[in-house]
Backbone as CSV, one residue per row, in Angstrom:
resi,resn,N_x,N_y,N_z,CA_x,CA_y,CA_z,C_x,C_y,C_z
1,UNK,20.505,49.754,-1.956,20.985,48.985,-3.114,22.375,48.432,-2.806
2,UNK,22.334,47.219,-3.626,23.967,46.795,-2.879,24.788,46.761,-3.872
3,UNK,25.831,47.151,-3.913,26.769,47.674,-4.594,27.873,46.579,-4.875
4,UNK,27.659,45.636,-6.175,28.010,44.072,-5.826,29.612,44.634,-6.802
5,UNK,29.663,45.668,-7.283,31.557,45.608,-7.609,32.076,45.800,-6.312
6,UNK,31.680,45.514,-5.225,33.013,45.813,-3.824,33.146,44.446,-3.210
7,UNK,34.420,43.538,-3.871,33.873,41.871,-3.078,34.346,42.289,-2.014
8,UNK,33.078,41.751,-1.026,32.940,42.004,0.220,32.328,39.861,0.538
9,UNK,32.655,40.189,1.547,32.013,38.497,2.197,30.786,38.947,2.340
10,UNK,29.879,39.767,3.060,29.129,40.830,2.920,28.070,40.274,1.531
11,UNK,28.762,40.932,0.616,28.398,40.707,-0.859,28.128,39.212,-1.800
12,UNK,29.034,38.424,-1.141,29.428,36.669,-1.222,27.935,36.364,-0.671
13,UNK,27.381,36.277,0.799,26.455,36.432,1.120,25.410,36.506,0.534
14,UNK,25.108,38.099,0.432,23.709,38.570,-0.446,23.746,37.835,-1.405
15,UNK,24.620,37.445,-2.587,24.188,36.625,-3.905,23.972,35.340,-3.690
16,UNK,24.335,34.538,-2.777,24.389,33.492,-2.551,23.103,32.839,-1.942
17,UNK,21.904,33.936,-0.652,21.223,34.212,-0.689,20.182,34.446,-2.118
18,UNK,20.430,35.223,-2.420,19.753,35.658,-3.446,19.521,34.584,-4.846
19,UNK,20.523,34.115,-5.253,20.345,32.644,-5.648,19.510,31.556,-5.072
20,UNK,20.018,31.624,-4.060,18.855,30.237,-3.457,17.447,30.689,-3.722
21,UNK,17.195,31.921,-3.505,15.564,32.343,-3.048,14.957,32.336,-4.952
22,UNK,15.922,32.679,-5.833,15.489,32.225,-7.357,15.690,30.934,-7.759
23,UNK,16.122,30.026,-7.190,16.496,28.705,-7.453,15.357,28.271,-7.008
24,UNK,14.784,28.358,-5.956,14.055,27.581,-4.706,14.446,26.676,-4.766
25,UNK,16.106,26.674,-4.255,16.469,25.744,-3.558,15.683,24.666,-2.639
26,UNK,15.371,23.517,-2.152,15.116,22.619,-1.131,16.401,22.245,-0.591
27,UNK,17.668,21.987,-1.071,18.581,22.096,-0.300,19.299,23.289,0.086
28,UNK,18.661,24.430,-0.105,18.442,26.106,0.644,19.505,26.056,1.778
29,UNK,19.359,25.587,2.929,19.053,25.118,4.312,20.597,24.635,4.292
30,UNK,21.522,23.434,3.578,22.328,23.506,3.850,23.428,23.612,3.235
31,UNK,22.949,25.182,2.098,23.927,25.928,1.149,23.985,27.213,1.970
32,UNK,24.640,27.094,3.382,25.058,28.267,4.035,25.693,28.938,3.102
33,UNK,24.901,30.567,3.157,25.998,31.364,2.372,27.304,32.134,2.899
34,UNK,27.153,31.934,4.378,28.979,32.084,5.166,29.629,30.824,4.472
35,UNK,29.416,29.823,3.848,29.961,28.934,3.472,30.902,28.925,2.167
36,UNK,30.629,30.183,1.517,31.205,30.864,0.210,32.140,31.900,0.719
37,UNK,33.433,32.025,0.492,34.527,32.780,0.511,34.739,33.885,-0.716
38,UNK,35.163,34.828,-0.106,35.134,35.975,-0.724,36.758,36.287,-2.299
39,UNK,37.161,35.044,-2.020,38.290,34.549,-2.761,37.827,33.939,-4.038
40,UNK,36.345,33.715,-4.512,35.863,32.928,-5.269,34.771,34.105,-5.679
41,UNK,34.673,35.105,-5.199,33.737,36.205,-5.810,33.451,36.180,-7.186
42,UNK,34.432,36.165,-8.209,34.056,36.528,-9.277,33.247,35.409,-10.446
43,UNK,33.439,34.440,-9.681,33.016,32.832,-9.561,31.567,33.226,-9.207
44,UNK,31.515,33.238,-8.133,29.926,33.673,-7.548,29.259,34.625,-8.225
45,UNK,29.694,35.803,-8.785,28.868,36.835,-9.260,28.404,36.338,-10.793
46,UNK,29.201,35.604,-11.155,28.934,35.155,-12.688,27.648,34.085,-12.480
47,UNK,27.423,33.342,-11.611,26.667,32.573,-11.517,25.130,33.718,-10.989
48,UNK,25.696,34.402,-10.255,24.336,35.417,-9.797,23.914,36.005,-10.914
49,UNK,24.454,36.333,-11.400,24.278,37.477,-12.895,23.772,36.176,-13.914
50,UNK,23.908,35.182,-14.004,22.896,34.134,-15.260,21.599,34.130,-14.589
51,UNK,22.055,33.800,-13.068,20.654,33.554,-12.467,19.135,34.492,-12.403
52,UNK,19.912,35.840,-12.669,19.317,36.806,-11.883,18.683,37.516,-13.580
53,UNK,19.504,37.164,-14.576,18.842,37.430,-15.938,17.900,36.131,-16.541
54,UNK,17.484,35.328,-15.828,17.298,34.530,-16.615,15.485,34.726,-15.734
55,UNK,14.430,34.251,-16.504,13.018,34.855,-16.261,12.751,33.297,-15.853
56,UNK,13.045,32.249,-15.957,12.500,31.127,-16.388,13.996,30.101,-16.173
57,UNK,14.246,29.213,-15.154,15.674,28.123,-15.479,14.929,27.192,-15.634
58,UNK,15.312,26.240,-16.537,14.541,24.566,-16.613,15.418,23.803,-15.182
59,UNK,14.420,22.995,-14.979,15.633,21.930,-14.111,16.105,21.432,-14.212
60,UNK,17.428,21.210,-15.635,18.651,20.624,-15.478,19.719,22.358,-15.290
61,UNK,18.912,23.276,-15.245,19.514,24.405,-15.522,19.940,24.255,-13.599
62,UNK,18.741,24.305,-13.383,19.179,24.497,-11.583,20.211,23.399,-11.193
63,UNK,19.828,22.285,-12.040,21.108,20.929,-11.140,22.214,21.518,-11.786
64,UNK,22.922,22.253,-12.685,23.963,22.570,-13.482,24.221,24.040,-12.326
65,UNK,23.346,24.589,-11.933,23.787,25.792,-11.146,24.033,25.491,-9.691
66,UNK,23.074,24.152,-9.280,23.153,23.805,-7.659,24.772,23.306,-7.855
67,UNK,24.883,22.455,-8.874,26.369,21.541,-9.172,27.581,22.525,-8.684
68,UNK,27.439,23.819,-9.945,28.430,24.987,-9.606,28.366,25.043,-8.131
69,UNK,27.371,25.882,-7.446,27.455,26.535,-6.300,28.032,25.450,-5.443
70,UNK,28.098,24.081,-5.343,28.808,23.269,-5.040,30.107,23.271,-4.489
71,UNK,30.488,23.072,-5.972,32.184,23.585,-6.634,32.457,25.002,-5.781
72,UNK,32.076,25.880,-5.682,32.531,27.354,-5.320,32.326,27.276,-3.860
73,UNK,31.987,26.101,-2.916,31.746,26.585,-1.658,33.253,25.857,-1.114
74,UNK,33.314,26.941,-0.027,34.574,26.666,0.198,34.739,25.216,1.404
75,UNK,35.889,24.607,1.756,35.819,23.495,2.836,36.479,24.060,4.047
């Protein structure tokens, strides 16, 4: 089990991952999740935690979450 109160890059990772694979992303592929910094964690976990409660996103829900994950990746 992963233990997502320790921001870890590690942890940045797994959710970021883990998002895409509930999104089904198609642009998956080039939302590297080394591409998310561990400086923006609490940013990221808030977005994992809607994602990860939600049973069902419509698709303006995913363009409003792809948009975020956007915003939060680092340059």
């Amino acid at each position: 089990m992963v233990d997502l109160t320790q921001k870890t890059q590690e942890n940045v990772e797994y959710m970021i991952e883990a998002i895409k694979a509930k999104l089904r992303m198609a642009t998956g592929a080039a939302m590297s999740a080394s591409a998310f910094h561990v400086d923006r964690y609490d940013d990221i976990l808030e977005v994992y935690e809607i994602v990860m409660n939600k049973e069902r996103l419509s698709i303006s829900e995913v363009e409003a979450l792809a948009k975020e994950l956007g915003q939060l990746r680092g340059n």
